[in-house]
C-alpha positions, 0 to 999 in steps of 0.5 A: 506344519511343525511337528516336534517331540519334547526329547528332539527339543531339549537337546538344544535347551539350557537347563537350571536346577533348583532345590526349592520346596519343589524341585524343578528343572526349568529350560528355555529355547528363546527367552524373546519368545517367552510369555513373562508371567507366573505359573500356578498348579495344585499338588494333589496330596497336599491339596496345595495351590503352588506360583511358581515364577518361571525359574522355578522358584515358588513365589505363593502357596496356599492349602485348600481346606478339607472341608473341600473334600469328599469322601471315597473322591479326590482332588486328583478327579480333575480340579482346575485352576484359573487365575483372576487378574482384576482381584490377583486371585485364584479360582478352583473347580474341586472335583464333586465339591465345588468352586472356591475364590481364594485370594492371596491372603488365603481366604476363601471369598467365594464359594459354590458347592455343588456335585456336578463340577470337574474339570474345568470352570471359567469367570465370564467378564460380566461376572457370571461362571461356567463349569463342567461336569466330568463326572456326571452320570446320567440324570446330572448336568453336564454344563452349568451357569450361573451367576456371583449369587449361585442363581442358575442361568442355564444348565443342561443335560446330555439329553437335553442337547440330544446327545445320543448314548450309541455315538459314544466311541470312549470305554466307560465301563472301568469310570462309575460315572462318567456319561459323557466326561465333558472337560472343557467349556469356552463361552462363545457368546450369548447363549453360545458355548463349545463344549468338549465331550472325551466320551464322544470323542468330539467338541461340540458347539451350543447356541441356546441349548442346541447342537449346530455343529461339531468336531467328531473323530478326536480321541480323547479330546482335551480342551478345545478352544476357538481363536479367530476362526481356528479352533485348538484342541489335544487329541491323543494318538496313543497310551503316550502319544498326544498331539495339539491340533488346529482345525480351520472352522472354515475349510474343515483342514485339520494341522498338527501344532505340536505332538509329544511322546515323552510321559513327562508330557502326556496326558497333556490337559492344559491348551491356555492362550497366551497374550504373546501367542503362546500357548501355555500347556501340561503334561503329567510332570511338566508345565510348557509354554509352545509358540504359536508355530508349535515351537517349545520355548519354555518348560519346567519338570518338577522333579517329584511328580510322576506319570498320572498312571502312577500318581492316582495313589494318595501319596503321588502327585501328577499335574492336572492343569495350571493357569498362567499369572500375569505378574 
């Protein structure tokens, strides 16, 4: 079990400063173990859509229209972002408004507008999408599919996986809607989904609109995702204390990875797999790449976010989630 916080970490790091757009301080552990690539984000206050390449120097930028906005919500409501290597563009879950492909001419070439969106939207290799519903309340969806037309292929409720409202361990009572604050979905195969559900405090896996079987007792869970047997996912320990987690679908044994108490990282709300092994992974301030023994090999801060407590405001920026490119 390796078991490190961010502050032990940096001691040993060589650190570089920029005075980009963005500054950023970047360090590396061990550049051979480092996924080459970029990294890509949006800053919520200016809805811009930021590639950085891993010295921290911005390689693309793009300003996601007002169109793609709501009134009394915002951006910062848990928009994600995920990069589609066949077309070199960009996909986005924008809170309560929708889904946009925008490609790196800064054309929107996709768009899909629907309430119940947030959080966390994935392209399928056969082309048809899935997202999320954070902010659901309690006659919406929760976790949707559809295909490159906008037709819907399969959508449930909260009642129709027959979850229970008395098995919710999280306090909703300050979240107008937040029934169950699913954040994070993974296809699994046909008909087949694990749905991450913050409210419940658990992940859960579906097989054609059925619960058959579940992780309870995590709190806060973030972005869980299988991986040959194994499953990941955050959990948090305390107000500024999270951890990632592997837990053996086979002998149920739950091992910490990685756990951080550093407010640079927390709340952490990336778990991106890397094709080296690496996971890619955020904090409020900070984009990290871990090993897969739970080492920090790489990290960039960026030097005007701040905590997500503080950075709710329409003026202060905190990270939400980032997707890695490939180039």
């Amino acid at each position: 079990m390796i078991q490190k916080t961010l502050l032990a970490l940096c001691m040993f790091f060589l650190a570089y400063k920029f005075a980009a757009a963005e500054p950023a301080t970047v360090s590396f552990a061990s550049s051979g173990a480092v996924e080459n690539g970029r990294i890509a984000f949006i800053k919520p206050s200016t809805r811009k859509i930021i590639e950085m390449d891993l010295n921290g120097k911005i390689t693309w930028e793009y300003v996601i229209p007002s169109k793609y906005s709501k009134a009394n919500f915002s951006i910062r409501g848990g928009a994600d972002i995920n990069w589609i290597e066949k077309t070199d563009s960009f996909l986005i879950a924008v809170p309560k408004v929708g889904a946009i492909e925008v490609n790196r001419k800064g054309e929107v070439v996709w768009e899909y507008l629907t309430e119940e969106i947030s959080h966390d939207i994935d392209l399928l290799e056969d082309g048809t999408l899935i997202f999320v519903n954070g902010w659901d309340s309690d006659t919406q969806h929760i976790l949707t599919r559809i295909d490159r037309a906008g037709k819907i292929i399969e959508r449930y409720k909260a009642d129709d996986l027959g979850l229970n409202k008395s098995e919710r361990r999280y306090n909703v009572s300050s979240e107008l809607y937040s029934n169950t604050h699913a954040n994070a979905v993974q296809h699994l195969g046909q008909g087949e989904y694990l749905l991450s559900l913050r409210n419940y405090n658990m992940a859960v896996t579906v097989q054609s609109g059925k619960i058959v079987s579940k992780i309870d007792n995590v709190r806060s869970i973030h972005d869980p995702v299988d991986l040959k047997g194994d499953i990941y996912f955050i959990r948090m320990d305390g107000p500024y204390s999270q951890r990632i987690v592997r837990f053996n679908k086979q002998t149920q044994e739950r091992s910490p990875l990685f756990s951080t108490t550093d407010t640079s990282m927390t709340p952490m709300r990336t778990l991106e797999p890397l094709r080296n092994g690496n996971f890619l992974i955020t904090g409020s301030t900070m984009i990290c790449q871990i090993s897969k023994d739970g080492d920090l090999v790489w990290s960039l801060k960026l030097s005007n976010f701040e905590h997500q407590t503080l950075g709710k405001t329409q003026n202060r920026d905190f990270i939400y989630k980032a997707a890695f490119v490939y180039k």
